[in-house]
C-alpha positions in Angstrom: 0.0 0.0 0.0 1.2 3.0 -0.9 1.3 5.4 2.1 1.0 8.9 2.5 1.3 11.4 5.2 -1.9 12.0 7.3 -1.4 15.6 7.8 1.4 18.1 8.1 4.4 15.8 10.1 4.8 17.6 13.4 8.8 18.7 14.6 10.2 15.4 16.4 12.2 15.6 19.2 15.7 13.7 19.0 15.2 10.4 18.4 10.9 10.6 18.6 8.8 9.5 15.7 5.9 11.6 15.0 2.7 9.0 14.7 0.8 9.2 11.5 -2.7 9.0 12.8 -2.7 10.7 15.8 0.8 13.0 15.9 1.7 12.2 19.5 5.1 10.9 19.6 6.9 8.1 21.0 10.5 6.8 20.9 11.0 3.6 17.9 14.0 1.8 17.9 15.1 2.1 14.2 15.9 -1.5 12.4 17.6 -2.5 9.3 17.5 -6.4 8.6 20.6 -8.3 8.4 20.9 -10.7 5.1 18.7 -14.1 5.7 21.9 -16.7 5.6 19.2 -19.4 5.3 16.8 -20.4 2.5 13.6 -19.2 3.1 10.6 -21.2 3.8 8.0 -22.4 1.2 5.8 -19.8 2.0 8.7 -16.9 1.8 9.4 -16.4 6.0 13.3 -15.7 5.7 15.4 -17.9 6.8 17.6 -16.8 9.7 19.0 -14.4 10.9 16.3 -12.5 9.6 13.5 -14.9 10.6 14.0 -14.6 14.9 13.8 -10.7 14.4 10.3 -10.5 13.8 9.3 -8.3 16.8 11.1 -5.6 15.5 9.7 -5.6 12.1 6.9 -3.3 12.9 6.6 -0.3 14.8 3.4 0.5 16.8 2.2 3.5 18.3 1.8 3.5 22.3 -1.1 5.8 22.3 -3.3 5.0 19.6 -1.9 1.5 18.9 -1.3 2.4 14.8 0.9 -0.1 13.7 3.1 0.0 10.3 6.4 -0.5 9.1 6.6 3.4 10.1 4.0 4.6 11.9 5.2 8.2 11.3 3.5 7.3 7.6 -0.3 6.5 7.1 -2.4 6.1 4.4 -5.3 9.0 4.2 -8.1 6.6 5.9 -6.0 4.9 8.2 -6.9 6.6 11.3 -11.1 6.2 10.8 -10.1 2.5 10.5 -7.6 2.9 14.1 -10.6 4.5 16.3 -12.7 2.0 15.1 -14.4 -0.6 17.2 -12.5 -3.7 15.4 -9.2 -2.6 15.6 -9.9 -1.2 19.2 -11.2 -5.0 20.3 -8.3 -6.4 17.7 -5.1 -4.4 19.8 -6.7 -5.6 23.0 -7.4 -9.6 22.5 -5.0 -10.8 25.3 -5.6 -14.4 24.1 -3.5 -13.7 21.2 0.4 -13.2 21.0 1.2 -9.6 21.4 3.8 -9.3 18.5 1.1 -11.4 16.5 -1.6 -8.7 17.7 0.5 -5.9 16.2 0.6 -7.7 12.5 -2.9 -8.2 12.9 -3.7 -4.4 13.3 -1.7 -3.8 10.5 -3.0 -6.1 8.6 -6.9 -4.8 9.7 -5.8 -1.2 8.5 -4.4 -2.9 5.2 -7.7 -4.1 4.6 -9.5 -0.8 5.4 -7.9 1.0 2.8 -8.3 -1.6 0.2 -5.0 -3.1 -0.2 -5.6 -6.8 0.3 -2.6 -8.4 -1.0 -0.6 -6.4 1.6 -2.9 -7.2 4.4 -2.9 -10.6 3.3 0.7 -10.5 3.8 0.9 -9.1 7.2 -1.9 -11.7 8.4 0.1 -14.5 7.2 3.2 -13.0 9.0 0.6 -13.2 12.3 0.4 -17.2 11.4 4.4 -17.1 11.9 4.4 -15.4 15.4 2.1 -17.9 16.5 4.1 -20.7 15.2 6.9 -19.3 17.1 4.2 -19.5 20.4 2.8 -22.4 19.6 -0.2 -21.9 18.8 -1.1 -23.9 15.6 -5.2 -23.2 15.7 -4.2 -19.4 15.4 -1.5 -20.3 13.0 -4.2 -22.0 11.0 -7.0 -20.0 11.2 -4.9 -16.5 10.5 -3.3 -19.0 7.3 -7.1 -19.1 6.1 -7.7 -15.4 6.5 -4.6 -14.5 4.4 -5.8 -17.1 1.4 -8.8 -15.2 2.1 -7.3 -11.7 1.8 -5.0 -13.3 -1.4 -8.2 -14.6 -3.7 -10.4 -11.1 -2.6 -7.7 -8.9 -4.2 -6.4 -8.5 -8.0 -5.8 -11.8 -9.6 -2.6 -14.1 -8.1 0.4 -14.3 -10.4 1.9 -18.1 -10.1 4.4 -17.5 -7.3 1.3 -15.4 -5.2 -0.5 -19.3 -6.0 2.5 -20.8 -4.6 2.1 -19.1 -1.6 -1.7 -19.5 -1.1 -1.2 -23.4 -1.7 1.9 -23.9 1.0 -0.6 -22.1 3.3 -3.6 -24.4 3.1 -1.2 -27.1 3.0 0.0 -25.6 6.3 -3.7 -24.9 7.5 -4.6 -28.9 6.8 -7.1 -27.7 3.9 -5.9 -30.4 2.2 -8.6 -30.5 -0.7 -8.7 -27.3 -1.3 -5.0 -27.0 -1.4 -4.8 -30.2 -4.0 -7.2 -28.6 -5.9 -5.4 -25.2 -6.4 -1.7 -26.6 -6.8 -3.8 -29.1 -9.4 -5.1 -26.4 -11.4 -1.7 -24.2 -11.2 0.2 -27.5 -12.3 -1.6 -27.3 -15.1 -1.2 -24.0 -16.3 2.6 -25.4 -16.9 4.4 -22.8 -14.8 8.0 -21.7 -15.4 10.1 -24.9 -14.1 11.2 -23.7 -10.9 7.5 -22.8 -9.5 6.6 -26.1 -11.0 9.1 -28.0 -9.3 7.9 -26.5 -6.0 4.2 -27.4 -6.7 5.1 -30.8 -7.5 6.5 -30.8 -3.9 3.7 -29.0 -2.1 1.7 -31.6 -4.2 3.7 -34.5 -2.6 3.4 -33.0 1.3 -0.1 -32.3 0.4 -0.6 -36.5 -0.6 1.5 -37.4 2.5 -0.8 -35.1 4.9 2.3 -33.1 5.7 1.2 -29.8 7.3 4.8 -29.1 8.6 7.5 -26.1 7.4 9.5 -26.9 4.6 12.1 -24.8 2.6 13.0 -23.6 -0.5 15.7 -25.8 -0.4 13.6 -28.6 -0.3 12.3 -28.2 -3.7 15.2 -26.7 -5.3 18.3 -28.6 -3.6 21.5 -28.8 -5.0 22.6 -29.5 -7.6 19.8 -27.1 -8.9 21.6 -24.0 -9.8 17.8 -21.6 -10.7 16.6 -20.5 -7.6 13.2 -20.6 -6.7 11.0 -17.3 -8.5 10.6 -15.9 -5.2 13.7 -15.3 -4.6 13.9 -13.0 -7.4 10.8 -11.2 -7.4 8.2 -11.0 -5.0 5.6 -9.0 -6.9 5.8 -6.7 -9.7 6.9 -4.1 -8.0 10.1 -2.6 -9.1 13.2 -4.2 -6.9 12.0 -7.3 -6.3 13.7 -10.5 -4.9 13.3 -11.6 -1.0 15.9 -8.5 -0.1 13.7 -5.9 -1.9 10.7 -7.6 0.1 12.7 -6.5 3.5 13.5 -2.8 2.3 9.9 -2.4 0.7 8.5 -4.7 4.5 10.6 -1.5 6.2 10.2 1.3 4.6 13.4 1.4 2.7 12.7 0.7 -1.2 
């Protein structure tokens, strides 16, 4: 989603970020990403080191609870979706993970302001955190909502497909997940997303809802990385990196 400023940015002090929505200010640790060192997962979550950084891969506002990449940017009608009922109930749910909670208001004022992909994004990024807690019925059902999120928004190029499949694999919608990697297989598919659909295919056959890598498809001696690691959208500077600058707020 393309963000703009709210209204007018008010002065910050040294080393305070201005909020967005509401203009109070608060102090946010900046972050850059290191490099992932390890492939990333089926479903693109970086490997590591990137992948144990994730509570620092959003920034959220104490007083109004605005979450974002940078909450000193929102979009337009960001803060009618913040002072909402759903988001207020959403920030407060203590029966979910508090890091996952913060993705999950992102991902609500994603939504709002019609960019679905995005929030589709930020909800399957939720289903990570509560992997990390285990907590596989939120991992599932927030795996759902981004699929979801995915099919409600402009058509799904073949690695987007990838992604919804490895997540209904992961969710145990096992028919459903056939069906679509099924119906992408036979679209014939540029060989490298083919070769990972012929493996989500197998895990699917095998009832095997577990995390899996790139690697796994694509293993040595393969030498053409998996599409996703070049691109991740059409956006321009794509490839898992220019995921991470675009994710925070440096593309």
């Amino acid at each position: 989603m393309a963000e703009t400023p709210s209204a007018s940015p008010r002065s910050a002090a040294a080393g305070q970020t201005a909020c967005g929505v509401c203009g109070r200010e608060s102090r946010q640790p900046p972050f850059r990403p290191p490099p992932p060192e390890q492939a990333p997962d089926l479903d693109l979550r970086p490997g590591e080191p990137v992948r144990s950084t994730m509570a620092r891969w959003l920034q959220q506002c104490p007083h109004c609870g605005y979450a974002a990449p940078s909450i000193a940017r929102a979009h337009p009608a960001a803060a009618a979706a913040v002072h909402a009922a759903p988001f207020r109930a959403l920030i407060q749910d203590a029966s979910h993970p508090p890091v996952a909670r913060r993705f999950l208001a992102w991902a609500h004022v994603l939504e709002e302001t019609g960019a679905l992909h995005a929030a589709a994004e930020a909800t399957l990024q939720a289903a990570w955190v509560a992997d990390d807690a285990g907590r596989p019925d939120l991992a599932s059902a927030w795996r759902q909502e981004a699929v979801a999120l995915w099919r409600s928004g402009p058509p799904l190029d073949a690695e987007q497909t990838v992604r919804v499949i490895d997540a209904l694999r992961r969710a145990e919608a096992w028919e459903d997940a056939e069906a679509t990697a099924a119906e992408l297989a036979g679209l014939h598919p540029p060989e490298a997303v083919a070769q990972v659909v012929a493996l989500e295919r197998r895990l699917i056959a095998a009832r095997d809802s577990g995390r899996h890598t790139v690697a796994s498809a694509l293993p040595p001696p393969a030498r053409r990385p998996h599409a996703t690691h070049q691109r991740r959208d059409h956006a321009p500077g794509g490839g898992l990196m220019g995921w991470l600058r675009r994710l925070f707020g440096r593309g």
